[in-house]
N, C-alpha and C positions, 0 to 999 in steps of 0.2 A: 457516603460510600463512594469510591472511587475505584476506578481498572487501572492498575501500571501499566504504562506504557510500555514496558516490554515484553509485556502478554501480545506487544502487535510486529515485534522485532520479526519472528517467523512466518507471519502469510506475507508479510514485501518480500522476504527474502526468496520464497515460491514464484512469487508474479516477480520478480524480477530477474530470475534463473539463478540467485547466488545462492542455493541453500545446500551446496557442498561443502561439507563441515571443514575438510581437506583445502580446499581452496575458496576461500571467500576473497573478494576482490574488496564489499564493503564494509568495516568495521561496524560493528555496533551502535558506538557512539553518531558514528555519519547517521543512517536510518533513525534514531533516538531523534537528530537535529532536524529531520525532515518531517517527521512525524510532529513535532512540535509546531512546525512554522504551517502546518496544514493544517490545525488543530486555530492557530493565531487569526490565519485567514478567515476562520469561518468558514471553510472548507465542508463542513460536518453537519449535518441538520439530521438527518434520519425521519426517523416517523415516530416515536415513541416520546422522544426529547425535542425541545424547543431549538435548543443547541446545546452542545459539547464545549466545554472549556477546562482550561490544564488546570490542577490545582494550583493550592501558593506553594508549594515545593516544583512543581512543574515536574514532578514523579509520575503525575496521572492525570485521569480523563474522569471528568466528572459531569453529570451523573453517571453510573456506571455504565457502561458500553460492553454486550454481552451479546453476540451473537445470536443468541436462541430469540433474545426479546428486542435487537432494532437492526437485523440482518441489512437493509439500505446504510445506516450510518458505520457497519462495519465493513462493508466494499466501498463506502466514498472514501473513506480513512484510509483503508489499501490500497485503493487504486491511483489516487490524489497523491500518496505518498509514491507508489511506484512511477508516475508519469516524472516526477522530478527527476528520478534518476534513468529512465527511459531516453528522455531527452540527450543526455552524453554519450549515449552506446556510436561508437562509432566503430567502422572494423579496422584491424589489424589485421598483422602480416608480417610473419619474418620466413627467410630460407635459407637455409643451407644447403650446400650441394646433393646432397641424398632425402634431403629432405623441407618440409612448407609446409605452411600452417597459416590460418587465415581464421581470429573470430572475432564476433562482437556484430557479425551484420546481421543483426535478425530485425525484418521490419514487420514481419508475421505478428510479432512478441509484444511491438509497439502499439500495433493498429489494433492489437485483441485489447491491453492495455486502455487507449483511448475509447475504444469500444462499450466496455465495461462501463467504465465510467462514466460515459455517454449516457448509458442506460440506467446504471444507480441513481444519476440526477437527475436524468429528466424524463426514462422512458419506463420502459416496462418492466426493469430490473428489478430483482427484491416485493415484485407488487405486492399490495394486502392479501394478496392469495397466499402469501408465504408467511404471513401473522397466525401468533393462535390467538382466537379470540376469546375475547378479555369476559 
């Protein structure tokens, strides 16, 4: 059994601010490519599975990867992927006479980001308090 990976397309899109359907800044396919190469690294370990690796179509993540059952290897997978594109946020700025506009500087967004992830790998995040037991 395997998870498609695009069961993971919408929580980056959350942790990264793009999840207006209206304006999406990152395509699909982009998160699809990060999500992969986070998956390649070894990125992924959780607590239920040894590791996670893409199938031979690289459609999926295998063994399954389900929320309810290795909630740590479902925020490294999210967050790992969101830091990559964390990383490019830089701010903007255009004006016109009547009007200005300034975004992209959010470092709140970043540091909660590395935060997270901080803690799914090595800290408190996701602890066995948050398992059912087996």
């Amino acid at each position: 059994m395997s998870t498609p990976l695009t069961s993971f397309i919408e929580p980056v899109r959350v942790i990264i601010g793009d999840n207006d359907p209206d304006i999406q800044i990152r395509e699909n396919s982009q998160i699809l490519a990060a999500i992969k190469t986070v998956i390649d690294l070894g990125k992924v370990s959780g607590v239920q599975a040894t590791g996670y690796s893409l199938t031979t179509d690289r459609a999926g993540i295998t063994p399954d990867l389900l929320a309810v059952e290795d909630p740590k290897a479902l925020a490294q997978l999210v967050y790992s992927t969101a830091q990559l594109f964390a990383v490019d946020v830089a701010p903007t700025a255009w004006r016109t006479r009547a009007f200005s506009e300034s975004i992209g500087a959010n470092p709140e967004r970043i540091m909660h980001i590395l935060d997270e992830l901080y803690r799914a790998t090595n800290g408190d995040g996701c602890s066995s308090l948050d398992y059912p037991e087996s």
